[in-house]
PDBQT receptor file of N, H, CA, C and O in Angstrom, charges set to zero:
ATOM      1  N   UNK A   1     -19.096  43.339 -22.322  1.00  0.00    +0.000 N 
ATOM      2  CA  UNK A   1     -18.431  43.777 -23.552  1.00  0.00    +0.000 C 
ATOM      3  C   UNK A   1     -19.463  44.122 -24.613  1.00  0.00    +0.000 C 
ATOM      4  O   UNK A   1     -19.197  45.003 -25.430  1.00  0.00    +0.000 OA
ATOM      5  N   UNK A   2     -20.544  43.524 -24.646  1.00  0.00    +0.000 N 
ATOM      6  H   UNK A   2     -20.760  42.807 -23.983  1.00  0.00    +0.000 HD
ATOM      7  CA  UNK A   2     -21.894  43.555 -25.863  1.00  0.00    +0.000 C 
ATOM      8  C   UNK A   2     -21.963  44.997 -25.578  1.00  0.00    +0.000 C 
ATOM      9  O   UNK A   2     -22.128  45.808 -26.489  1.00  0.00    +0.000 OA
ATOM     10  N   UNK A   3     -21.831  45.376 -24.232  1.00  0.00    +0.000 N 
ATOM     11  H   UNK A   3     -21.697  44.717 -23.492  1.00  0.00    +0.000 HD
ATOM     12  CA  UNK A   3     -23.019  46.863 -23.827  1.00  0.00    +0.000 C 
ATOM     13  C   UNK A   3     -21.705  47.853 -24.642  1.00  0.00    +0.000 C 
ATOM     14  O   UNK A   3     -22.166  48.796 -25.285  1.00  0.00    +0.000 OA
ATOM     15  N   UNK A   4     -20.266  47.730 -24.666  1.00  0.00    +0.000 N 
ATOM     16  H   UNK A   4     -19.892  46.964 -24.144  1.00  0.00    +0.000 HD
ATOM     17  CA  UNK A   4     -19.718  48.385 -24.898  1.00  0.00    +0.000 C 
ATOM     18  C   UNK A   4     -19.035  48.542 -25.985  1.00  0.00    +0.000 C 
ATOM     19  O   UNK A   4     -18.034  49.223 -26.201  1.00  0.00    +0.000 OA
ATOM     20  N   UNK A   5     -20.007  47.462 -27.052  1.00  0.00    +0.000 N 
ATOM     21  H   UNK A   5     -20.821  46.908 -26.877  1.00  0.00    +0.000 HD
ATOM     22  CA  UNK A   5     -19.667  47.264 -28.460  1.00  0.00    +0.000 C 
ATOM     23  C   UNK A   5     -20.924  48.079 -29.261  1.00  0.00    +0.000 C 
ATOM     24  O   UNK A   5     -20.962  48.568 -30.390  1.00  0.00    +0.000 OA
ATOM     25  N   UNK A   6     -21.944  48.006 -28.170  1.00  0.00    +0.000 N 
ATOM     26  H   UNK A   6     -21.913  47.609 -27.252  1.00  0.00    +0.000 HD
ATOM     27  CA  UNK A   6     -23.472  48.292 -28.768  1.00  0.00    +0.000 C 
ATOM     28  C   UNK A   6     -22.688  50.309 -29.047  1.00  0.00    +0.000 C 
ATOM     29  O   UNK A   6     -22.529  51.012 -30.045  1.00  0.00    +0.000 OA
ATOM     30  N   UNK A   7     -22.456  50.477 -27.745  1.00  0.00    +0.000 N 
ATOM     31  H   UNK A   7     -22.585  49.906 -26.934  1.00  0.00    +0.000 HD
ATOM     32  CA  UNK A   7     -22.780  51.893 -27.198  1.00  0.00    +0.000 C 
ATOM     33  C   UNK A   7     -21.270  52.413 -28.472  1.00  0.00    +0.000 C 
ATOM     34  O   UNK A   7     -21.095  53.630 -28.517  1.00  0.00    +0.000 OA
ATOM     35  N   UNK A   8     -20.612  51.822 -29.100  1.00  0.00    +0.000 N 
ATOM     36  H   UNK A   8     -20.755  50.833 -29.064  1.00  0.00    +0.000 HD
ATOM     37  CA  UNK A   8     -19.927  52.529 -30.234  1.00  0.00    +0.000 C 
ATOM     38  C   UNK A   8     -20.332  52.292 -31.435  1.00  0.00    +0.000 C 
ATOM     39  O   UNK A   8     -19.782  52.797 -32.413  1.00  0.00    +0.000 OA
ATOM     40  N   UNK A   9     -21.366  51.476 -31.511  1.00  0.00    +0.000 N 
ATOM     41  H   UNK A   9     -21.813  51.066 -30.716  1.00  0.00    +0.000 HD
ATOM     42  CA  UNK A   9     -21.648  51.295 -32.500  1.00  0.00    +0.000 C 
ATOM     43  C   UNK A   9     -22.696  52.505 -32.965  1.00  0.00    +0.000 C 
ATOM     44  O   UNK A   9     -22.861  53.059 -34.052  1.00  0.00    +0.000 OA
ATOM     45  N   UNK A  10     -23.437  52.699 -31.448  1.00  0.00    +0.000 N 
ATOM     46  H   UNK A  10     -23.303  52.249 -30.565  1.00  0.00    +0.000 HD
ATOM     47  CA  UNK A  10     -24.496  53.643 -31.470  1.00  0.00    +0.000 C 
ATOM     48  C   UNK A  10     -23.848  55.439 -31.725  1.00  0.00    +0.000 C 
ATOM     49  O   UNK A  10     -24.438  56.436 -32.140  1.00  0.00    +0.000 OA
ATOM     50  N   UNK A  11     -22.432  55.239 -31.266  1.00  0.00    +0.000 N 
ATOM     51  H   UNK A  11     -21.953  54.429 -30.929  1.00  0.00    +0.000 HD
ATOM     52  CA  UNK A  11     -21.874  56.775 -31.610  1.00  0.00    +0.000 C 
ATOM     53  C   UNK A  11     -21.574  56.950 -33.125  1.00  0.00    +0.000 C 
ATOM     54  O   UNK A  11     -21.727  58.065 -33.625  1.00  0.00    +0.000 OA
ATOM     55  N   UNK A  12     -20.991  55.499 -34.168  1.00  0.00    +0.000 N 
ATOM     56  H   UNK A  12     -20.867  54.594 -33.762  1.00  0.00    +0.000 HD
ATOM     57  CA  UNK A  12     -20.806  56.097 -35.303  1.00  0.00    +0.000 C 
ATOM     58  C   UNK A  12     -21.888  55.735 -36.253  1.00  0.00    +0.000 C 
ATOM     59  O   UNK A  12     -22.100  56.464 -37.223  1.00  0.00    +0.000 OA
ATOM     60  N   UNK A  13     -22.462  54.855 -36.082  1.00  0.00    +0.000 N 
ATOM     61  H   UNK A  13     -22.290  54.263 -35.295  1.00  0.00    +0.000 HD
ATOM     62  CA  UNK A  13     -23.534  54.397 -36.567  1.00  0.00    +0.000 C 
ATOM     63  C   UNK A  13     -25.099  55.262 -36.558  1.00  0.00    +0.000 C 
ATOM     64  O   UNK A  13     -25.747  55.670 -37.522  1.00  0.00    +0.000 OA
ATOM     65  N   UNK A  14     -25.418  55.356 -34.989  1.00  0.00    +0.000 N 
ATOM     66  H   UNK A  14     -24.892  55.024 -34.206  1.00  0.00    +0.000 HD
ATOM     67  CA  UNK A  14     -26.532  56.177 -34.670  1.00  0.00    +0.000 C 
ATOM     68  C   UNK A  14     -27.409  54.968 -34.082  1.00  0.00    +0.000 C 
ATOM     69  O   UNK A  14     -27.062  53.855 -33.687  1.00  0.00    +0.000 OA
ATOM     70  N   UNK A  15     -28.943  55.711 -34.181  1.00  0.00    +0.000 N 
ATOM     71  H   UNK A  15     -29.225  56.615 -34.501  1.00  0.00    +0.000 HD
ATOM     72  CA  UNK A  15     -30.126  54.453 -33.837  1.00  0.00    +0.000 C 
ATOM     73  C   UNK A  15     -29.776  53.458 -35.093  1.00  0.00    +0.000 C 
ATOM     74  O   UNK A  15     -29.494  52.476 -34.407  1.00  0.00    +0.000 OA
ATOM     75  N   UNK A  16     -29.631  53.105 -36.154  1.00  0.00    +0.000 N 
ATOM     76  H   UNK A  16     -29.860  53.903 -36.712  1.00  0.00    +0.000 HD
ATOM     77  CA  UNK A  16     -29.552  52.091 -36.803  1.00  0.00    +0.000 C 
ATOM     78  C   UNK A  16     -28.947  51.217 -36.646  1.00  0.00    +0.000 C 
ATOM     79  O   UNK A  16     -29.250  50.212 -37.289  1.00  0.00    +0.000 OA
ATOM     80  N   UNK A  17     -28.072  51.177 -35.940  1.00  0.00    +0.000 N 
ATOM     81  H   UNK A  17     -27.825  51.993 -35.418  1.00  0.00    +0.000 HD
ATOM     82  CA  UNK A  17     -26.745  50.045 -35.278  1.00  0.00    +0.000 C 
ATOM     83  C   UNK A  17     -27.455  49.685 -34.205  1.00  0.00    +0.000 C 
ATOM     84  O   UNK A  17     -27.133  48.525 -33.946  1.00  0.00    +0.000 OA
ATOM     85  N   UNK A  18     -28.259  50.077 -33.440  1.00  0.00    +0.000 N 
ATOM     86  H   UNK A  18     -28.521  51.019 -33.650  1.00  0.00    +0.000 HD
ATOM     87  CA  UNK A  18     -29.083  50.037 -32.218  1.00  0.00    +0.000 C 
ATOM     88  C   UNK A  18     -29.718  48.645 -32.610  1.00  0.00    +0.000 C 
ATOM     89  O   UNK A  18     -29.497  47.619 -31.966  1.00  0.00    +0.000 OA
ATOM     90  N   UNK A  19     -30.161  48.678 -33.220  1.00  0.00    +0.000 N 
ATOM     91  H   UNK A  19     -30.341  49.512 -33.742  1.00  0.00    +0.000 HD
ATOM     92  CA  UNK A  19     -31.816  48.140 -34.004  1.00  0.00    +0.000 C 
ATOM     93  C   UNK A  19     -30.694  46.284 -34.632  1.00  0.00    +0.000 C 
ATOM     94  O   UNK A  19     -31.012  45.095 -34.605  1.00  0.00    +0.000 OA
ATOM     95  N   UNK A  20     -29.613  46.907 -35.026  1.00  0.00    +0.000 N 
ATOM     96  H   UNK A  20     -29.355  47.873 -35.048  1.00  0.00    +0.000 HD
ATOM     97  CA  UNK A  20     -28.679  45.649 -35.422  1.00  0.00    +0.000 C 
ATOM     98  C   UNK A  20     -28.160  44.667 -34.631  1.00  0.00    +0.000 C 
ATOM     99  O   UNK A  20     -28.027  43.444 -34.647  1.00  0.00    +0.000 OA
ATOM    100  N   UNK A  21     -27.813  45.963 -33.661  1.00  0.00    +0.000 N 
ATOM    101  H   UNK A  21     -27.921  46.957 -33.647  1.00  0.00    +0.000 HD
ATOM    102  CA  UNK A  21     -27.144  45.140 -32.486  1.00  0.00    +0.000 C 
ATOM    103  C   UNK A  21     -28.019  44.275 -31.542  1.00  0.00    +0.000 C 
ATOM    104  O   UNK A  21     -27.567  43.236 -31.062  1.00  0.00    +0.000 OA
ATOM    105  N   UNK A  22     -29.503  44.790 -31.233  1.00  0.00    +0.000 N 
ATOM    106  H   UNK A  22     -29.870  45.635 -31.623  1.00  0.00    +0.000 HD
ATOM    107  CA  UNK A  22     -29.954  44.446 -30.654  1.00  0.00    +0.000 C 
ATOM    108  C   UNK A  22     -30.713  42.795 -30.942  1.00  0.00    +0.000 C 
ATOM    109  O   UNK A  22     -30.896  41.901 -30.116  1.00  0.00    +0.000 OA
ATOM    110  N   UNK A  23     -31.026  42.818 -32.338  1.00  0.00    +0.000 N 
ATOM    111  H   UNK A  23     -30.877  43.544 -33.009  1.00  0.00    +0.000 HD
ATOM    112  CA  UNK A  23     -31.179  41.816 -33.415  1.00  0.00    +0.000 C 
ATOM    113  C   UNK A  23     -30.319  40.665 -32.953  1.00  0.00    +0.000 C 
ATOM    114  O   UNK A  23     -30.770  39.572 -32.610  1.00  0.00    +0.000 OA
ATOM    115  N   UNK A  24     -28.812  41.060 -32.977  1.00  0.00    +0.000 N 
ATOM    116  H   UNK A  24     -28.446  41.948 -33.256  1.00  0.00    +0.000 HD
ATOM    117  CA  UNK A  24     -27.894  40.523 -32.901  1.00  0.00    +0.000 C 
ATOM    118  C   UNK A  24     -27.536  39.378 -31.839  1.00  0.00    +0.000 C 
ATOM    119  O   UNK A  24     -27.252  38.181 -31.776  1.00  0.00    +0.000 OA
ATOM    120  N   UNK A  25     -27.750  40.620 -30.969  1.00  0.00    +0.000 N 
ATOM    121  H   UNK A  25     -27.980  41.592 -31.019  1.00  0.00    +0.000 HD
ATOM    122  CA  UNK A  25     -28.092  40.296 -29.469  1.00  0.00    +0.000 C 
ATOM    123  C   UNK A  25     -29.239  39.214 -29.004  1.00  0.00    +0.000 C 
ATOM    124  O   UNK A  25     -29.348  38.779 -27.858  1.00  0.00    +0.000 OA
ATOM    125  N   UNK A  26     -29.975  38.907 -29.990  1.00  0.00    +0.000 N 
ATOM    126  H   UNK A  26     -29.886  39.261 -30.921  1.00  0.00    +0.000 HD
ATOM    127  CA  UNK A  26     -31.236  37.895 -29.815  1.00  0.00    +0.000 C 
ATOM    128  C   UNK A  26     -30.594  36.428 -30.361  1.00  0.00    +0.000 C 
ATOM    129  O   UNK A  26     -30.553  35.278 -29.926  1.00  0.00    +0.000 OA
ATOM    130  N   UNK A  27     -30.172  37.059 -31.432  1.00  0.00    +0.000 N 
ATOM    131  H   UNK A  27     -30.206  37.994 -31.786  1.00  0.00    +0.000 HD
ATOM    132  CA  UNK A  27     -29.858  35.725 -31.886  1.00  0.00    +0.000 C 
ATOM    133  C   UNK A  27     -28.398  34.566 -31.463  1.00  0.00    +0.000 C 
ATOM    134  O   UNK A  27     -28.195  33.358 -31.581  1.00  0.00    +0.000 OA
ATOM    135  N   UNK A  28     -27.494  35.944 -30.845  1.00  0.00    +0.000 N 
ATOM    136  H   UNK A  28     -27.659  36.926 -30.748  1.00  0.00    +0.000 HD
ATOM    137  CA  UNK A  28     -26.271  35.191 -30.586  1.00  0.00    +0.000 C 
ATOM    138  C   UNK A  28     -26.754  34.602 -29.082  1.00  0.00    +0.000 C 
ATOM    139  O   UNK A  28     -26.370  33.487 -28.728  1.00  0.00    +0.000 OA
ATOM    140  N   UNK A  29     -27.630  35.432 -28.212  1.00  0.00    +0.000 N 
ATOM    141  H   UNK A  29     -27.942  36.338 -28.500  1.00  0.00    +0.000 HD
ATOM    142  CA  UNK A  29     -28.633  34.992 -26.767  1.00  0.00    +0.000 C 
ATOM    143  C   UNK A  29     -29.095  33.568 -27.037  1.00  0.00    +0.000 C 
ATOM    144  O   UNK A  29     -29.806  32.984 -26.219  1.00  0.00    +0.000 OA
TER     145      UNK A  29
C-alpha cells in the first residue's frame, strides 16, 4: 500500500512528495 500511496503522491505532488514520502518511510520503518 506505501508503494501505492508514494506513486500518487508522486503524480500530484511531483519529486517533492518523493523526498517526503520516502523520509516518511524511514521513520514509520
Amino acid at each position: 500500500m506505501s508503494v501505492v500511496i508514494s506513486d500518487a503522491w508522486r503524480q500530484r505532488f511531483g519529486g517533492t512528495a518523493r523526498l517526503y514520502g520516502e523520509k516518511a518511510l524511514q521513520l514509520f520503518a
